[in-house]
FIDRENTOR-583041 format. One record per residue (C-alpha): x, y, z; residue in one letter. Coordinates in Angstrom, 2 decimals. Example, Ala and Ser with C-alpha at 12.3 -4.5 7.8 and 13.67 -1.06 7.14 Angstrom:
2
X:12.30&Y:-4.50&Z:7.80&type:a
X:13.67&Y:-1.06&Z:7.14&type:s
REM end
This chain:
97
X:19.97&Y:14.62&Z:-9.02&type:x
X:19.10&Y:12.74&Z:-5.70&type:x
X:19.94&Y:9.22&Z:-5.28&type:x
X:17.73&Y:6.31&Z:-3.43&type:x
X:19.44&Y:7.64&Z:-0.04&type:x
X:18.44&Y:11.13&Z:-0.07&type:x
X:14.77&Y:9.82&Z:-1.02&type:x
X:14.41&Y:7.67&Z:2.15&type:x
X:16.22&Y:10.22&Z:4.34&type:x
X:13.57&Y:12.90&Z:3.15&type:x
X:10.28&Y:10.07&Z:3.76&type:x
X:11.71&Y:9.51&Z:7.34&type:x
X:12.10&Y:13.42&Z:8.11&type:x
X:8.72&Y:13.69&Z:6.36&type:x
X:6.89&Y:10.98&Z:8.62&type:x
X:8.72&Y:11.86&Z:11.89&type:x
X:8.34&Y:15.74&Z:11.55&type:x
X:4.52&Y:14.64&Z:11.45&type:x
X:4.42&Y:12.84&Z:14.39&type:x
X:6.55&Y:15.52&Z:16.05&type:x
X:4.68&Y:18.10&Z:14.99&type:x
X:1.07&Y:16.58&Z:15.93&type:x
X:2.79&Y:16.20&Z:19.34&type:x
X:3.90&Y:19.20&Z:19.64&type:x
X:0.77&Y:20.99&Z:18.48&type:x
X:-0.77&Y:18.80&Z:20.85&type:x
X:1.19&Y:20.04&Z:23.90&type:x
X:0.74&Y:23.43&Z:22.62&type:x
X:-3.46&Y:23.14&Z:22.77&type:x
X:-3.20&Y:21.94&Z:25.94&type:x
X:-2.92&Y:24.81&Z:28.27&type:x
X:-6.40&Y:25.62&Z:26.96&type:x
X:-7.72&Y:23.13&Z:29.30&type:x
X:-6.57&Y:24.60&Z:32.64&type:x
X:-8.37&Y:28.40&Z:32.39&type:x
X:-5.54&Y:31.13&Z:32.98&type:x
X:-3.04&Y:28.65&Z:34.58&type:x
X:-2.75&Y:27.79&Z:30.92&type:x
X:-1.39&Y:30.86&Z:29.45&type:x
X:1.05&Y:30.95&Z:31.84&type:x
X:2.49&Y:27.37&Z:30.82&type:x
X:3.20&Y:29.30&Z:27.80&type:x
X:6.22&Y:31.26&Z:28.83&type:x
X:7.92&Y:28.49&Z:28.97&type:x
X:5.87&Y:26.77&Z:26.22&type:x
X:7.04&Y:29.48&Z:23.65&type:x
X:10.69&Y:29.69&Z:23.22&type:x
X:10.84&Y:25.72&Z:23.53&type:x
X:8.22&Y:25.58&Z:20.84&type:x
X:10.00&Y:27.70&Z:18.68&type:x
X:13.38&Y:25.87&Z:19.34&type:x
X:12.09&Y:22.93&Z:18.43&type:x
X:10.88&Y:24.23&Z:14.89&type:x
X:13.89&Y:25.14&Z:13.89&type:x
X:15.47&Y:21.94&Z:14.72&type:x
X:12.54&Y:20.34&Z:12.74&type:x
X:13.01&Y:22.72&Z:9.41&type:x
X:16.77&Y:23.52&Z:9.06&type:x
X:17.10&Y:27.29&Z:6.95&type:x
X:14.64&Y:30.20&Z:6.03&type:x
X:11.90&Y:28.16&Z:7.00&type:x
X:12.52&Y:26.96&Z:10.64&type:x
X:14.04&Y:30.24&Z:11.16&type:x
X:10.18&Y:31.93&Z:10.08&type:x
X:8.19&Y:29.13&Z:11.30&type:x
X:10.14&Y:29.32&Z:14.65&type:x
X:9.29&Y:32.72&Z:14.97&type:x
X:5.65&Y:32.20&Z:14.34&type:x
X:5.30&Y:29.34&Z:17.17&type:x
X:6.80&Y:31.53&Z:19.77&type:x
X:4.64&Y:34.36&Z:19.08&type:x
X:1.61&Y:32.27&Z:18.78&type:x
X:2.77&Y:29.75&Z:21.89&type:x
X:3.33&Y:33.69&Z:23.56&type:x
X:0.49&Y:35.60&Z:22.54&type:x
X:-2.74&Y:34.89&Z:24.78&type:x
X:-5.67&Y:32.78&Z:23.40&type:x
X:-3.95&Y:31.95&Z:20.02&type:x
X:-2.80&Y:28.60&Z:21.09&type:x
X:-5.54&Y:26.69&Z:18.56&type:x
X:-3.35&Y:27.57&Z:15.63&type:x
X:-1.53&Y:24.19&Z:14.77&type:x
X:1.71&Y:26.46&Z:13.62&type:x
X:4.04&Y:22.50&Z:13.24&type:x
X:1.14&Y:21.02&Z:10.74&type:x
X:0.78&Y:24.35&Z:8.81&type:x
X:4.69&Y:24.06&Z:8.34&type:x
X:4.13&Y:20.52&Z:7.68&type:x
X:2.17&Y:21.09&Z:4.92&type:x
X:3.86&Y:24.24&Z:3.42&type:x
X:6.78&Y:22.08&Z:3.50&type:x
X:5.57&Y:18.46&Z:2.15&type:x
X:2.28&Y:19.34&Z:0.37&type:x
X:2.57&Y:22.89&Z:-1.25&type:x
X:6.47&Y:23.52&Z:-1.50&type:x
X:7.37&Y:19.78&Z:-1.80&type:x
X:11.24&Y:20.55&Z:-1.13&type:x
REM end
């Protein structure tokens, strides 16, 4: 059973891993507007990216979904892949843990 407390705790983490994840996807897209100097930004892009998903998604899944930023922050021209919202939605919409 889950109590009023645990209910607003999971709306805020909810609503802020949104925001944070927009962001982040956001940051991520962005080294597709300076041609090759872009990819570069991703080395250090990638293992921050996928640091910062697992802090978002505690367990299996920030653990899998971190893995899947870095390689998509690290691979070249994959950067339009919004990995945070997919998670986002996995999480909230189709798992609804």
């Amino acid at each position: 059973m889950t109590n009023d407390t645990d209910s607003i705790i999971y709306n805020d983490n909810k609503i802020r891993n949104l925001f944070f994840g927009l962001i982040f996807d956001g940051i991520g897209m962005m080294s597709f507007t300076i041609p090759l100097i872009g990819e570069f930004s991703d080395l250090i892009w990638a293992p921050l990216s996928g640091f910062l998903m697992i802090w978002m998604y505690k367990g299996f899944l920030g653990k899998i979904g971190g893995t899947v930023s870095f390689l998509e922050e690290i691979l070249p021209f994959s950067d339009f892949v919004p990995t945070f919202t997919l998670v986002w939605i996995y999480k909230y919409l189709i798992k609804k843990v």
